[in-house]
PLY file of the C-alpha trace (Angstrom):
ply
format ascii 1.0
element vertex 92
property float x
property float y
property float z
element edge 91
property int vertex1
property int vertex2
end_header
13.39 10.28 0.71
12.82 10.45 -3.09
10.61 8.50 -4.43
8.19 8.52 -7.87
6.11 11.22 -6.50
8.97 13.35 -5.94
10.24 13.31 -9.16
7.41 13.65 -11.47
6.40 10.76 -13.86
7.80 9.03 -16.87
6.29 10.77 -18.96
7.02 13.78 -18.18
9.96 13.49 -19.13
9.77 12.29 -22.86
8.94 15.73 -23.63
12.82 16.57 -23.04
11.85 19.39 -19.69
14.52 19.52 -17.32
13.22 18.84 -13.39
15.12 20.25 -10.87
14.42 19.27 -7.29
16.31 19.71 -3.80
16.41 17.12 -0.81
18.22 18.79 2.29
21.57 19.90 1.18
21.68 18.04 -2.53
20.21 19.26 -5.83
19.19 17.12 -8.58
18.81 18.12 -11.84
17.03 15.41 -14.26
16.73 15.45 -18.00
16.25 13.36 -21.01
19.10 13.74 -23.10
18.27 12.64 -26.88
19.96 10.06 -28.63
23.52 12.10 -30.58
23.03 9.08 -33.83
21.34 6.48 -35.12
23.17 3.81 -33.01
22.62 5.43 -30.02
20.01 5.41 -27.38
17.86 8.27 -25.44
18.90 8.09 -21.73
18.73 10.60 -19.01
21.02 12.74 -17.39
20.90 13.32 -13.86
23.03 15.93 -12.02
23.89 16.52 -8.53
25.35 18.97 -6.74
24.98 21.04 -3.10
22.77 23.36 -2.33
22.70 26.29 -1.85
22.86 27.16 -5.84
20.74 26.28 -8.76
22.30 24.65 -11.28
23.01 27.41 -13.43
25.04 29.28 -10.83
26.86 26.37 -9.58
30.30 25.86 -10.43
30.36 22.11 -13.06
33.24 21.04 -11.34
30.76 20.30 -8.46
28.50 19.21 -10.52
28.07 15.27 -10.66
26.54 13.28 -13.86
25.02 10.21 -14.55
23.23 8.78 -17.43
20.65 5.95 -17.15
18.72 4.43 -20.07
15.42 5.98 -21.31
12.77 3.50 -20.00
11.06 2.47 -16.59
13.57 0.57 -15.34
16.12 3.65 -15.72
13.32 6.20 -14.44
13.60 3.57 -11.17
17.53 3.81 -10.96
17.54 7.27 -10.80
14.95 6.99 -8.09
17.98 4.48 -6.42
20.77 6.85 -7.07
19.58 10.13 -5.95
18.62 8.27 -2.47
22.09 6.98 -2.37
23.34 10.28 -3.78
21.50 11.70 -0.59
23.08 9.60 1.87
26.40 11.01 0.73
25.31 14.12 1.04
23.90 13.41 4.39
27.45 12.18 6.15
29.30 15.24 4.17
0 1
1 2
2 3
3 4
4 5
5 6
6 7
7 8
8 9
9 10
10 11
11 12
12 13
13 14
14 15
15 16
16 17
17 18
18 19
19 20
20 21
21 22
22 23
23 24
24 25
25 26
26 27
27 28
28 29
29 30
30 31
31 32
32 33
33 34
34 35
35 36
36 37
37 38
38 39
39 40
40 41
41 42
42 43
43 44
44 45
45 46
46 47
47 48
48 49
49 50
50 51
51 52
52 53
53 54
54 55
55 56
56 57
57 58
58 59
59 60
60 61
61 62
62 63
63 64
64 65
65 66
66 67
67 68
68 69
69 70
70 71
71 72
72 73
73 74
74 75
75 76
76 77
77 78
78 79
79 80
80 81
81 82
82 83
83 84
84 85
85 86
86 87
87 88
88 89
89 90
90 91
């Protein structure tokens, strides 16, 4: 299960590093993606895909994306979606 400790905290991301992580068969690739104009927003991105690649190797048409906004309550989706994310991979 993924959970806060799993993928690093808040903060780590506002310095715009990718994380990368694995959980049994999915990869997740999480990243704060700046905001492209003034009436935009930051948010991140978060990728998924199967293992056994890293992202850079894997084909993007398997790659999945989502965005969620740039604050705590986004950093806890993700923490939602990658679970559920999981349990699709899971049944697959």
């Amino acid at each position: 299960m993924i959970d806060h400790n799993t993928i690093l905290s808040f903060g780590h991301y506002k310095k715009g590093k990718p994380f990368t992580g694995s959980l049994r068969g999915m990869r997740y690739r999480i990243v704060k993606e700046s905001a492209a104009d003034e009436d935009d927003t930051d948010k991140f991105r978060v990728d998924t895909w199967p293992e056994p690649l890293c992202y850079e190797a894997t084909d993007k048409e398997k790659i999945q994306v989502q965005y969620f906004a740039f604050n705590p309550d986004g950093y806890n989706d993700i923490i939602a979606y990658l679970n559920d994310k999981y349990a699709e991979y899971k049944k697959e």
